[in-house]
C-alpha positions in Angstrom: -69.6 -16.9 17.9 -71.6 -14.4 19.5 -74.7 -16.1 19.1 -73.0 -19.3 21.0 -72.0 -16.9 23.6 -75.1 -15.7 24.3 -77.3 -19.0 23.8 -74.2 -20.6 26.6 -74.8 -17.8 29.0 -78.5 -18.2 28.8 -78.1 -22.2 29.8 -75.4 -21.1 32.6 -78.0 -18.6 34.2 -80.2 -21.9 34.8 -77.6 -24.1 35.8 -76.9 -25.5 39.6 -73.0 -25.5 39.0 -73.4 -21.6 39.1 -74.8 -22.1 42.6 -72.4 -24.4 43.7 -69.4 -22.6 42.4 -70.6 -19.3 44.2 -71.6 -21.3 47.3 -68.3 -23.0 47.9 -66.8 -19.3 47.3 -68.7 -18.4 50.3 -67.9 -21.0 52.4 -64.2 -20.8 51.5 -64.3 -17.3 53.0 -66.3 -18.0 55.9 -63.7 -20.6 57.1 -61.2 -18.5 56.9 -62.8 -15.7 58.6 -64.1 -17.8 61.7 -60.0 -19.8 61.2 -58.7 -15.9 61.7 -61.3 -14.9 64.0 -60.0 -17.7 66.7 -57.8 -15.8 69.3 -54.1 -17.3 70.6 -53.4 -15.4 73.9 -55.4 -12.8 73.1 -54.4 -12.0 69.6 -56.8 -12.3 66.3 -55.3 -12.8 62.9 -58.2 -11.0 61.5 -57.4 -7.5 63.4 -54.5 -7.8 61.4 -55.0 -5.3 58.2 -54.7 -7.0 54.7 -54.6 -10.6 57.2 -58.0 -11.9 55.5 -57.2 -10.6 51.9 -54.0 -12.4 51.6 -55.0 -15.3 53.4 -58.4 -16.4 52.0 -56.5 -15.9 48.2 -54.3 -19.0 48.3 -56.3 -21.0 50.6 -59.2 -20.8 47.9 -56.8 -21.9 45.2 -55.6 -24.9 47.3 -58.3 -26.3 48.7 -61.3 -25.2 46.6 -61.7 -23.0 43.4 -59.9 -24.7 40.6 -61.7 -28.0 41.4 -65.1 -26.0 41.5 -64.3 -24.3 38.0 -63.1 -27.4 36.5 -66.2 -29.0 36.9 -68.5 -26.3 35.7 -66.2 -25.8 32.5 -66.0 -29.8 31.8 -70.0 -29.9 33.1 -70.4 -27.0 30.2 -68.5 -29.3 27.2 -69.9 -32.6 28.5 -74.0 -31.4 28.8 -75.2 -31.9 25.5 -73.8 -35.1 25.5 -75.4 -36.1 29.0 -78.9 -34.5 27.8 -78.6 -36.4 24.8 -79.2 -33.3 22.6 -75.7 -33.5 20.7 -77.3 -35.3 17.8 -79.9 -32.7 17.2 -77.2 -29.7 17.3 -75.9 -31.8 14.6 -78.6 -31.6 12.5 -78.7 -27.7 12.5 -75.3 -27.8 12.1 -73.8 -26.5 14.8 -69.9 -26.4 14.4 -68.5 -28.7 17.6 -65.5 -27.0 17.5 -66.8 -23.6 17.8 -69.4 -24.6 20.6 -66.3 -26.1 22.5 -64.8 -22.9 22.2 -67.4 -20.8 23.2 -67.4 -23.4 26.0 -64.0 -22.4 26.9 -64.0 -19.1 26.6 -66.7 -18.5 29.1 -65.2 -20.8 31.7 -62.1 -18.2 31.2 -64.3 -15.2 32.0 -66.4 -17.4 34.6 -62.9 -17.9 36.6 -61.8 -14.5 36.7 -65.2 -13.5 37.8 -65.7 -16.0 40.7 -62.1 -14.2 42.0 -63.3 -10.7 41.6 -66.6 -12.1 43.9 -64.0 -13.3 46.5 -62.3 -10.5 46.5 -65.1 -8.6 47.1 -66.2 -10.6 50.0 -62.6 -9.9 51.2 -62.6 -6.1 50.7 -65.8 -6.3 52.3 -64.7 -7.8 55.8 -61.7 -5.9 55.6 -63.6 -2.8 54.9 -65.7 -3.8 58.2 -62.7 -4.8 60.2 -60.4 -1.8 59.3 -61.5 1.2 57.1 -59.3 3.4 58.3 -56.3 1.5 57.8 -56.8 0.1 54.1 -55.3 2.2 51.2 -56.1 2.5 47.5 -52.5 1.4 46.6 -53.1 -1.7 49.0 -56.8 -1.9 47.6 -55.3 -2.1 44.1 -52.4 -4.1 44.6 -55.4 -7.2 45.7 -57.6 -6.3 42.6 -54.5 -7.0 40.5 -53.6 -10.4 42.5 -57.3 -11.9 42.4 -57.8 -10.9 39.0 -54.6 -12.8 37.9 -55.0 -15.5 40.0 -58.1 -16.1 38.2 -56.4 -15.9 34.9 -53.7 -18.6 36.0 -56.6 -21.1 38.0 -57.9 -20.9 34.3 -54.8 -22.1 32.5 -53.5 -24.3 34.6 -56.8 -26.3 34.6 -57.9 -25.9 31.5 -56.1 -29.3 30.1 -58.2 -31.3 32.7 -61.3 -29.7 31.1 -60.1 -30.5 27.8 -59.2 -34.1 28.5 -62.6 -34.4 30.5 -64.3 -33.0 27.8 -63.9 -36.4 25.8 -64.8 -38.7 28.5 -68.2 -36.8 28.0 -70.7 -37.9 30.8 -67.4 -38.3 33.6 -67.2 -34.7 34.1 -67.3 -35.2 37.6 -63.7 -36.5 37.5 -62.6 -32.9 36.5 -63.6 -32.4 40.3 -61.7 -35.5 41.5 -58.6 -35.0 39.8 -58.3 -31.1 39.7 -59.0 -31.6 43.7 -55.7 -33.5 43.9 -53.6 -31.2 41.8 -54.2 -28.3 43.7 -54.1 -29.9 47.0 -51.1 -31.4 45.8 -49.3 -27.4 45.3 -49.1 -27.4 49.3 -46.3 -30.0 49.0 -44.9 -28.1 45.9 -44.7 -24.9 47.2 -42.0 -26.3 49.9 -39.3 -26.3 46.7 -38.6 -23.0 45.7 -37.8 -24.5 42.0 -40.9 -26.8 42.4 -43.1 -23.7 43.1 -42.2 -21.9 40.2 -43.0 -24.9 37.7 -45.5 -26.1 39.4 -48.9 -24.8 37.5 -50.9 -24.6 40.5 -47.9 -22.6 42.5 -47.1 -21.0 39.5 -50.3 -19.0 39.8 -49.1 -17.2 43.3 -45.8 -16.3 41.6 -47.7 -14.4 38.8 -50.2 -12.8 41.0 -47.1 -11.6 43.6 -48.3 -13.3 46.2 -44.9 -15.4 46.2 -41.4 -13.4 46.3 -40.2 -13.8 43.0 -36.9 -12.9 40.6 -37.8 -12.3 37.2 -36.2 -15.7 35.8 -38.5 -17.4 38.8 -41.6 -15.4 37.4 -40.6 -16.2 33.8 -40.3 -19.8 34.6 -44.7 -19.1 36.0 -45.9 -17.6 32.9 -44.4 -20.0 30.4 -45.6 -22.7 32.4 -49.3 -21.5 32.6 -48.8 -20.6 28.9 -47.9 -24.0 27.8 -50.9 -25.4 30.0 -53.3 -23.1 27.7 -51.5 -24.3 24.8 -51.6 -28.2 25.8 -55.6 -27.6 26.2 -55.7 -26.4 22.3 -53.8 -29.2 21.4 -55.8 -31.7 22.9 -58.8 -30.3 21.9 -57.5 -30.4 17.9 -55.9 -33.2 17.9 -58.8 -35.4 20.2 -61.6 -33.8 17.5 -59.5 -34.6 14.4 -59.3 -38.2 16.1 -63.5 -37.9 15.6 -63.6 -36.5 12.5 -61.6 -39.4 11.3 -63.7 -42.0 13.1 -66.6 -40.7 11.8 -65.2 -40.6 8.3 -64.2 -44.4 8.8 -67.8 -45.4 10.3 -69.5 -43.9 7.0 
């Protein structure tokens, strides 16, 4: 396993989904900044403290990240099928199962990172914007929301990867359909029972962005739980469909 890590993370340094992923990241936070920086009688949303932090978290979400990471994760699994190499991994033999895996686990770290570089850019402006005012408990308290937020975009995508990941050379649909299921958490966030149930949603309840009782966070982390537990299932049950076709083609 640590050999695939390292041979995956190799191939992802030379990779253009890298590059986009980080480059919609910045763009994401440049909209918002210039959105903030736009003055209503006078008054910036920006030269409020904590303003860009909070904001530039679930806009990302909504609008941009999970479709981003979906498609480098499902890119990741579908490659060696698209560059026709999958037959000679074969050969060495390379277990599928484990390179899927290895696939997995590195989109997981891969979305918690591409939130840590957001919230970087976002300390950074803030930083700019108002030193004086930030706090280490407020400094913290953002650390802990970005880094969960990309721990839930992670689950609650991850059954789009692993469905993708057996349509092989289509994983630009993970970027398609994981568009429209976050987009579609603006409506969702409306119900305060939708919200909670809602993977996408659920993500702001576990990272406190949302006001939430503990039965209404409860209801979040099961729901992101069973999403990370659908992926497994689909990826067993879909590659003991193969096995079994293979079996029968022999």
């Amino acid at each position: 396993m640590q050999k695939l890590l390292w041979a995956e993370c190799q191939k992802l340094r030379r990779s253009k989904m890298v590059w986009i992923t980080v480059f919609a990241t910045v763009m994401v936070a440049v909209i918002v900044f210039i959105s903030g920086g736009v003055g209503y009688s006078g008054i910036r949303d920006v030269d409020r403290v904590g303003w860009y932090m909070t904001v530039v978290q679930p806009l990302a979400t909504l609008f941009v990240l999970p479709a981003v990471i979906a498609l480098l994760g499902s890119y990741m699994i579908c490659r060696e099928e698209q560059e026709d190499i999958i037959k000679s991994l074969r050969l060495i033999p390379i277990s599928e199962a484990k390179l899927t895996s290895t696939k997995m686990i590195i989109t997981f770290a891969f979305s918690i990172l591409i939130y840590l570089v957001l919230f970087v850019i976002a300390l950074s402006v803030e930083a700019i914007l108002h030193f004086s005012d930030l706090s280490v408990k407020m400094v913290l308290g953002f650390l802990k929301a970005y880094t969960l937020d990309g721990l839930g975009v992670f689950l609650a995508i991850s059954p789009i990867i692993a469905l993708v990941s057996h349509m092989k050379k289509s994983y630009w649909i993970a970027l398609v359909v994981t568009e429209i299921y976050s987009f579609a958490g603006i409506f969702m966030s409306m119900s305060n029972t939708l919200r909670t149930f809602y993977p996408i949603t659920a993500i702001f309840g576990l990272s406190g962005y949302y006001e939430a009782t503990a039965e209404n966070l409860m209801g979040s982390i099961v729901v992101l739980l069973l999403c990370g537990c659908f992926s497994v299932f689909i990826l067993k049950v879909l590659k003991h469909r193969e096995k079994n076709c293979n079996r029968l083609s022999n």
